[in-house]
C-alpha positions as semicolon CSV with decimal commas, in nm:
position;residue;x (nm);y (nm);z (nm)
1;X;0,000;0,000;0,000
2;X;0,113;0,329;-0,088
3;X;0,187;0,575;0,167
4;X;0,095;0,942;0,199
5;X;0,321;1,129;-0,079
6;X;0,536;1,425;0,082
7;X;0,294;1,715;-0,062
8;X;-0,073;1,723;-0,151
9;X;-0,289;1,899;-0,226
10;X;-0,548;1,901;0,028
11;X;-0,896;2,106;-0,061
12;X;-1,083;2,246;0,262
13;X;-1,431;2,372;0,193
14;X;-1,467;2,675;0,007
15;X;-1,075;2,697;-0,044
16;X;-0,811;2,486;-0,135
17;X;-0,441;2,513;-0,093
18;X;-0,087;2,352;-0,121
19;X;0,021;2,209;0,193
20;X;0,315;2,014;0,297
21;X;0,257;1,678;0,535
22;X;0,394;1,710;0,877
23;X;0,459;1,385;1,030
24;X;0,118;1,343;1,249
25;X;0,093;1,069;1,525
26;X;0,077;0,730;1,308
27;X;0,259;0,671;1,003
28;X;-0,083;0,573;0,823
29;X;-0,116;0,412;0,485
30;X;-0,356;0,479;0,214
31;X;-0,547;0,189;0,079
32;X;-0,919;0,171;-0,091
33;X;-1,024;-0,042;0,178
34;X;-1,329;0,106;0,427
35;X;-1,156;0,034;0,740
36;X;-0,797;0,163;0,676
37;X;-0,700;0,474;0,851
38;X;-0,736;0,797;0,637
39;X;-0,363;0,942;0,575
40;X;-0,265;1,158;0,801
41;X;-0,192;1,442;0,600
42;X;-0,201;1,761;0,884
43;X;-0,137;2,130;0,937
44;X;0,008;2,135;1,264
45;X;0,277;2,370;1,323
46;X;0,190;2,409;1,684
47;X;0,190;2,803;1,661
48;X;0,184;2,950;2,050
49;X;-0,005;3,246;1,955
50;X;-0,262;3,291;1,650
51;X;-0,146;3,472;1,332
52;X;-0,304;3,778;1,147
53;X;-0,538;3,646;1,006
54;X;-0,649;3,412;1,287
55;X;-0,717;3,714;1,505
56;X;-1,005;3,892;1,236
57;X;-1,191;3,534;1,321
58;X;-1,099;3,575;1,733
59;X;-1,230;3,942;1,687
60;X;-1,528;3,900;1,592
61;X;-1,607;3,552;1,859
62;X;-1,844;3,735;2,020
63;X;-2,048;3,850;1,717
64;X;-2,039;3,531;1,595
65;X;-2,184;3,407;1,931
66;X;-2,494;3,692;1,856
67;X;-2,530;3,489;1,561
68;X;-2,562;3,106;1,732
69;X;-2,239;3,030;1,628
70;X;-1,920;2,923;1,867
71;X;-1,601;2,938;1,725
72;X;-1,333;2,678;1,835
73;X;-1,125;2,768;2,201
74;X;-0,824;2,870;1,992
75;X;-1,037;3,172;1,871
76;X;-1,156;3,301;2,207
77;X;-1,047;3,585;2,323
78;X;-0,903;3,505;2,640
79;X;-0,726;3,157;2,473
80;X;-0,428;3,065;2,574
81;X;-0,259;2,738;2,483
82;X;-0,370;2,414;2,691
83;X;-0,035;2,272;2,670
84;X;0,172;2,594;2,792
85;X;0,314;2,461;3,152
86;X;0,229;2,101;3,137
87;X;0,469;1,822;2,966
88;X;0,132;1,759;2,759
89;X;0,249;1,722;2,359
90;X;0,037;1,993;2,172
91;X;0,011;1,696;1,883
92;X;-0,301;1,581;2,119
93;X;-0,437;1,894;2,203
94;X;-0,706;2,029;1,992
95;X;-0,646;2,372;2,016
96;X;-0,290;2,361;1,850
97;X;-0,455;2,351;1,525
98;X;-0,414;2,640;1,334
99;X;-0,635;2,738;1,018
100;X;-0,414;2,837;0,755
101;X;-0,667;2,909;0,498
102;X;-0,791;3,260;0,543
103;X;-1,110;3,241;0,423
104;X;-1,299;2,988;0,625
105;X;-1,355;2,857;0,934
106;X;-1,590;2,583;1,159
107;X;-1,799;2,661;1,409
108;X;-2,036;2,516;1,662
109;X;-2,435;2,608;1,626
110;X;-2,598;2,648;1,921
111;X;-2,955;2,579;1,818
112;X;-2,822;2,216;1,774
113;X;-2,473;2,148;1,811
114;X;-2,345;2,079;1,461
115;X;-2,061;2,173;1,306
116;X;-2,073;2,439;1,027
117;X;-1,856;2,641;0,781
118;X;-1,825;2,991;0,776
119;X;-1,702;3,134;0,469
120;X;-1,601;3,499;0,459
121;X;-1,703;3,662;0,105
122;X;-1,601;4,011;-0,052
123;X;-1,945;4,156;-0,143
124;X;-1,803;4,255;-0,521
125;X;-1,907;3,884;-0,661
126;X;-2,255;3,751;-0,697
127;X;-2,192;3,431;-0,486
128;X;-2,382;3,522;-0,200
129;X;-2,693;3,595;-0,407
130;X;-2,652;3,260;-0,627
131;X;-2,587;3,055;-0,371
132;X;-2,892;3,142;-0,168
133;X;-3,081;3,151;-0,475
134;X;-3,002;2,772;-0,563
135;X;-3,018;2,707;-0,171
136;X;-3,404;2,864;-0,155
137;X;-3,694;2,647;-0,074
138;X;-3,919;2,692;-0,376
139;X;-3,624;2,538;-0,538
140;X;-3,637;2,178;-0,353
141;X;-3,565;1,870;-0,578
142;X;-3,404;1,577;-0,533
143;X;-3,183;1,656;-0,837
144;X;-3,058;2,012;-0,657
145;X;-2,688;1,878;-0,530
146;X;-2,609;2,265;-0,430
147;X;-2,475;2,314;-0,108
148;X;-2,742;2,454;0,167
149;X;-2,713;2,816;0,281
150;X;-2,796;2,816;0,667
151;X;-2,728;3,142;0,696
152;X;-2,597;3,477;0,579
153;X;-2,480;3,803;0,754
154;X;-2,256;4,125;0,736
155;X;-1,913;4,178;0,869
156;X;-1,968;4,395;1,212
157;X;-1,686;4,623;1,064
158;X;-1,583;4,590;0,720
159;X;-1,905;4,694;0,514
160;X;-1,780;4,519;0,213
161;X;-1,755;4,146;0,392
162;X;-1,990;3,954;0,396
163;X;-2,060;3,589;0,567
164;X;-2,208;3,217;0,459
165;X;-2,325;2,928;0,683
166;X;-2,321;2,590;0,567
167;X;-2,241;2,238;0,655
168;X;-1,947;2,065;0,699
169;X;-1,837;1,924;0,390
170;X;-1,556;1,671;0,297
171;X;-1,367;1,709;-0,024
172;X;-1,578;1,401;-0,233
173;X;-1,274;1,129;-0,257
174;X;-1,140;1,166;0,134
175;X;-1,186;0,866;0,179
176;X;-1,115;0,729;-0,152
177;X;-1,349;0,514;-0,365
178;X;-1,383;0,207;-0,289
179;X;-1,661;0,017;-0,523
180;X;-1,779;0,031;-0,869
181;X;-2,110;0,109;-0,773
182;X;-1,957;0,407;-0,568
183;X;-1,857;0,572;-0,872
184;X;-2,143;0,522;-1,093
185;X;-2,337;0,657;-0,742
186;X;-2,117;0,984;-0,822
187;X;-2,142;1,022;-1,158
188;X;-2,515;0,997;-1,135
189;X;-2,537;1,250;-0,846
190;X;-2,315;1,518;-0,988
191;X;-2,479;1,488;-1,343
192;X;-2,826;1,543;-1,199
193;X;-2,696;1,826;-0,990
194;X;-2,521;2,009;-1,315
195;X;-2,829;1,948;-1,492
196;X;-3,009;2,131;-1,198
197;X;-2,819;2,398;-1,212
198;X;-2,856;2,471;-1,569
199;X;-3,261;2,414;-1,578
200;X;-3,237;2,721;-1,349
201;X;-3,010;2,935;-1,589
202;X;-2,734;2,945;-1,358
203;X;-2,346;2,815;-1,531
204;X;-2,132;2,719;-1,234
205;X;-1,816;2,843;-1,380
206;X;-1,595;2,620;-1,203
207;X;-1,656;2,297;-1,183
208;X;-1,373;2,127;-1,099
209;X;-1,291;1,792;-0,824
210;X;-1,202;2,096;-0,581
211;X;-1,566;2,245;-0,576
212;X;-1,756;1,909;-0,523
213;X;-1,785;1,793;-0,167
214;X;-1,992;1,538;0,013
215;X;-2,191;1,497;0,364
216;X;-1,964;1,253;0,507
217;X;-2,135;1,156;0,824
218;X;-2,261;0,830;0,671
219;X;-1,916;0,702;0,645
220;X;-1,740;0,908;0,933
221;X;-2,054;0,893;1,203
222;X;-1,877;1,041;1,444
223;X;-1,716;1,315;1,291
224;X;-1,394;1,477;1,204
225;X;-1,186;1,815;1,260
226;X;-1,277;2,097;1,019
227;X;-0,903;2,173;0,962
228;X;-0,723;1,837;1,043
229;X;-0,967;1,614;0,817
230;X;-0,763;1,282;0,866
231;X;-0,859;1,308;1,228
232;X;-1,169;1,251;1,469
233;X;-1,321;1,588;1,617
234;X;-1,084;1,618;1,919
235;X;-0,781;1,619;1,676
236;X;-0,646;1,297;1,823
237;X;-0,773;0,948;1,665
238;X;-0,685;0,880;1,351
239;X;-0,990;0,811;1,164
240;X;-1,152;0,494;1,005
241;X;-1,433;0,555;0,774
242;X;-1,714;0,332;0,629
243;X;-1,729;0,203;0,339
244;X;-1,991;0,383;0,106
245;X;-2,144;0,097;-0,027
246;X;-2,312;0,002;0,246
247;X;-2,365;0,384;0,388
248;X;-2,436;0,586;0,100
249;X;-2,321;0,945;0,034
250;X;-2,489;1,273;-0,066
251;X;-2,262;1,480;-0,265
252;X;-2,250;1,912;-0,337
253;X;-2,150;2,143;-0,533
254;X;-1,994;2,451;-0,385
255;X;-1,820;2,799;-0,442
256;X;-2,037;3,019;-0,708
257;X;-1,759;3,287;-0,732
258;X;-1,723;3,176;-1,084
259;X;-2,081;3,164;-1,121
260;X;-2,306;3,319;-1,379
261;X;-2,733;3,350;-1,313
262;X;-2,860;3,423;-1,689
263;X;-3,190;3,615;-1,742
264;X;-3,474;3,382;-1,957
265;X;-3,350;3,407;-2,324
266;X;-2,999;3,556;-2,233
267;X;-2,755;3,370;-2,416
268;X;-2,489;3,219;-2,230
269;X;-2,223;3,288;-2,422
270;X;-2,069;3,558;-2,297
271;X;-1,666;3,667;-2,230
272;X;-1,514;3,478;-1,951
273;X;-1,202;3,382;-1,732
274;X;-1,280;3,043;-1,680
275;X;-1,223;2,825;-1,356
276;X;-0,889;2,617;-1,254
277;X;-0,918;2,384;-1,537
278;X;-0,686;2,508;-1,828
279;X;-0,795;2,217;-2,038
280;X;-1,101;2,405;-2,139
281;X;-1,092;2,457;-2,519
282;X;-1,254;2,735;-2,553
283;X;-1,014;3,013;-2,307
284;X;-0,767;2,946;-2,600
285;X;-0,991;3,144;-2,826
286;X;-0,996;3,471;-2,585
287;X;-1,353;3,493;-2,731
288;X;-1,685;3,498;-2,586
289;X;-1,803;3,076;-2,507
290;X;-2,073;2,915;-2,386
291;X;-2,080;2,892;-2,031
292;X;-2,287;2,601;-1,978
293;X;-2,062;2,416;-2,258
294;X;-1,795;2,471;-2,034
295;X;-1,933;2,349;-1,745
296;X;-2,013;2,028;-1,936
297;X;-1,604;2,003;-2,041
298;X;-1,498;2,070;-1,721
299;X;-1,689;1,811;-1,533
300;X;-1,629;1,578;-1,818
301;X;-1,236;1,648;-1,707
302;X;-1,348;1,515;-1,312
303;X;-1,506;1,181;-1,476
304;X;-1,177;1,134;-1,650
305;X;-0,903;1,285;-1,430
306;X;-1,022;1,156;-1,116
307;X;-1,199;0,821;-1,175
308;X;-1,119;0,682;-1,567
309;X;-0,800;0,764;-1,532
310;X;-0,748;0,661;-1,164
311;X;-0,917;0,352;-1,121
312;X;-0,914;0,024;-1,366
313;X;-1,246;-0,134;-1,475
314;X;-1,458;0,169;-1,558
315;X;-1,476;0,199;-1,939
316;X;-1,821;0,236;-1,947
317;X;-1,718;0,553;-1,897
318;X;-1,567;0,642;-2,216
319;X;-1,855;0,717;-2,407
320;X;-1,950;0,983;-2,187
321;X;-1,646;1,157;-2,163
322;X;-1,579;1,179;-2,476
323;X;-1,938;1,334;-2,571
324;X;-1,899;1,587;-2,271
325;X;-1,530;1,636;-2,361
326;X;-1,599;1,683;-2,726
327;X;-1,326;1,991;-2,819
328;X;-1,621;2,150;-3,036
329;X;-1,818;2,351;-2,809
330;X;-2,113;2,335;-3,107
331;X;-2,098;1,913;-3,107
332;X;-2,043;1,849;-2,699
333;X;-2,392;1,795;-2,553
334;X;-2,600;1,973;-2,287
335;X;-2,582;1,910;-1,927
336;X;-2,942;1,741;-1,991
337;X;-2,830;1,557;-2,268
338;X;-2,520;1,435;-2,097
339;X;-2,763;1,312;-1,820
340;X;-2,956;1,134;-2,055
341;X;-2,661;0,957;-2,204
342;X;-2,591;0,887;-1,867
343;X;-2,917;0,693;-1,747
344;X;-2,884;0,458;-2,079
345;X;-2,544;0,375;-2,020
346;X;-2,603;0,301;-1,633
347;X;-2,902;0,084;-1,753
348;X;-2,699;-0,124;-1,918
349;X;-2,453;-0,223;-1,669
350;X;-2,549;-0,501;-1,423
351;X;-2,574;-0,466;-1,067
352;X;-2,331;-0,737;-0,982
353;X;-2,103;-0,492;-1,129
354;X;-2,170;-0,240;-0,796
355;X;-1,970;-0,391;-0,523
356;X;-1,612;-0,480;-0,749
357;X;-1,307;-0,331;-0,580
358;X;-1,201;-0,089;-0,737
359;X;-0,814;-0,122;-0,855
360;X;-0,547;0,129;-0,949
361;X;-0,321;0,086;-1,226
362;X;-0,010;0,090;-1,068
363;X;-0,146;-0,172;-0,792
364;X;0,099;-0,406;-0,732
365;X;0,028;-0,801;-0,739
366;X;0,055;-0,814;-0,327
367;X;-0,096;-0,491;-0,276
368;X;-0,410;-0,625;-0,474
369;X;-0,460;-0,962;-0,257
370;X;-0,422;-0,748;0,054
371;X;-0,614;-0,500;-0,076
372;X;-0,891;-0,752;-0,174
373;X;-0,872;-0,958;0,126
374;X;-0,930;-0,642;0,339
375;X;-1,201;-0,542;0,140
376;X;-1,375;-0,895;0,160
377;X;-1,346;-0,874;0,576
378;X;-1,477;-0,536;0,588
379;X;-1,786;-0,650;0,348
380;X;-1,750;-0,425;0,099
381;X;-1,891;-0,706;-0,106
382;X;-2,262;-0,620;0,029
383;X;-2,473;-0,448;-0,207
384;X;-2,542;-0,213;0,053
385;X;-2,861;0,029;-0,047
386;X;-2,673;0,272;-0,287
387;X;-2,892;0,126;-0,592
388;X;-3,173;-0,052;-0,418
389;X;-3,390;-0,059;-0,028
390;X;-3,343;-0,412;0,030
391;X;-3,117;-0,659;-0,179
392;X;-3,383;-0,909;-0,292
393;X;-3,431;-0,592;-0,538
394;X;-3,080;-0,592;-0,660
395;X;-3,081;-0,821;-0,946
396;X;-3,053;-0,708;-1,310
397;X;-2,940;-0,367;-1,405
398;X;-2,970;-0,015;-1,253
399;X;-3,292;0,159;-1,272
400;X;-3,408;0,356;-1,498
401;X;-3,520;0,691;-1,389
């Protein structure tokens, strides 16, 4: 089994960033299998005394409080380190964690004890306005895979900042996939939630791996730490997560500072910037493109980058890339269309298919009887109830919507 390479990159909701692996408190493998330890990949630097940036979040703890929403002991105003005068190694103490990203940061709701994101937005973008737009109630559907808005306010001081509540999120492959059936689960989810999107005349922009995250409680039950992922809430246990299989996933998409909301009858093709991924055709051209084309490519890129191209024994998916890959933005289909091509393809595989390890490319022969015999204990061979309610139903091929 591989271990965890010396830098990754390692996305935290709403942001994502470079970051260099510090040694943690296990050297932890990686491995497919739902019971193996989650790499410890951390941020600790053990800082005695918070940064710049930490201290706008430990400014404003009390107006956060007005709000229902407590902020981590690090941030409190009278904080001081727990470790400071005991022979206690800050490694288990929660409140050496520092946030490095600027941007965001987890809190505690009062009304009912979970643990939300706050992300801090500059007023100049449209984000707040799409995102509670896509979040609104008159907009409910099972298809809508947009991350909930649980709250929005002003910055007590800078009129120009602005603030979003929502969930806790994990980035979508931490833990990695496991199963077959996991992936077409994915594919299917973030397809329906593009299409969404689009119905309601809104081009995301940006829709790379980064910007799709996933309610992980199925899988991690009891948690994890906002900043130090690989870890349970208290920043000490190494975490060991479910296999999604058997606990199925909901996935989002997130971050509409890329985002476009198009009147009825606008056209969408309009000048743009385009998101993180360069492989987009059409920014080439420095010409006005069709946003919701783009979209299509760039989510195309996910299927291939981070699952064709990843994992063995998922060519079904080549027809579909290719059609939402298509160079041409004239000849690549619609988000609809892609979804379409999506359900026929997924009707044609057989269920049997769903529980298959699945198997990198560069998986060696002992890594892939370990790998399988781990996977075989932990029972990701159960069909779980990703496809179907109870498994006398899971016989045949997927549904059909």
């Amino acid at each position: 089994m591989a271990s965890a390479s010396s830098s990754s990159r390692v996305p935290i909701q709403g942001h994502d960033a470079y970051t260099t692996p510090s040694s943690g408190k296990a050297n932890a493998t990686s491995s497919n299998s739902p019971s193996t330890v989650i790499p410890a990949i951390t941020f600790r630097v053990y800082p005695t005394e918070l940064d710049n940036i930490e201290k706008l979040w430990r400014d404003r703890y009390s107006f956060f409080l007005q709000q229902g929403l407590e902020l981590r002991p690090r941030y409190h105003p009278d904080w001081t380190p727990s470790w400071i005068g005991t022979s206690i190694n800050p490694t288990y103490c929660e409140d050496a964690i520092q946030q490095i990203i600027p941007g965001v940061l987890d809190a505690k709701r009062l009304s009912d004890g979970s643990i939300v994101c706050i992300k801090r937005i500059q007023k100049k973008t449209d984000e707040v306005e799409i995102a509670q737009y896509l979040s609104c109630g008159r907009l409910k559907d099972a298809r809508n895979h947009c991350v909930e808005i649980l709250g929005t306010f002003n910055d007590p001081l800078l009129p120009d900042v602005k603030y979003l509540v929502m969930p806790s999120l994990r980035p979508f492959d931490d833990p990695e996939f496991g199963a077959v059936g996991e992936a077409v689960d994915f594919v299917t989810q973030i397809l329906e939630g593009l299409s969404f999107m689009h119905s309601h005349l809104v081009a995301h922009g940006d829709l790379t791996g980064l910007n799709i995250m996933m309610d992980g409680r199925p899988i991690l039950p009891g948690g994890w730490h906002f900043v130090d992922g690989c870890f349970t809430p208290d920043g000490i246990d190494e975490l060991r997560p479910l296999a999604r299989i058997d606990h199925p996933v909901r996935y989002f998409i997130i971050d509409y500072d890329c985002s476009v909301r198009f009147r009825p009858g606008e056209s969408p093709v309009i000048h743009g910037l385009g998101g993180r991924d360069q492989d987009l055709p059409e920014l080439a051209l420095y010409q006005p493109f069709d946003h919701f084309k783009a979209d299509v490519f760039t989510l195309g890129n996910v299927f291939l980058k981070d699952f064709k191209q990843k994992y063995l024994g998922l060519d079904f998916l080549d027809v579909l890339i290719d059609a939402m890959m298509t160079r041409e933005p004239g000849q690549r289909l619609t988000a609809p269309a892609s979804l379409d091509l999506w359900y026929r393809i997924r009707s044609g595989l057989s269920v049997s298919m769903a529980p298959w390890r699945l198997r990198k490319p560069d998986e060696s022969v002992s890594e892939r009887v370990i790998n399988t015999i781990v996977a075989a204990r932990d029972g990701i061979h159960s069909l779980g109830s990703i496809f179907y309610r109870n498994s006398s139903q899971a016989k045949g091929t997927w549904p059909k919507p």
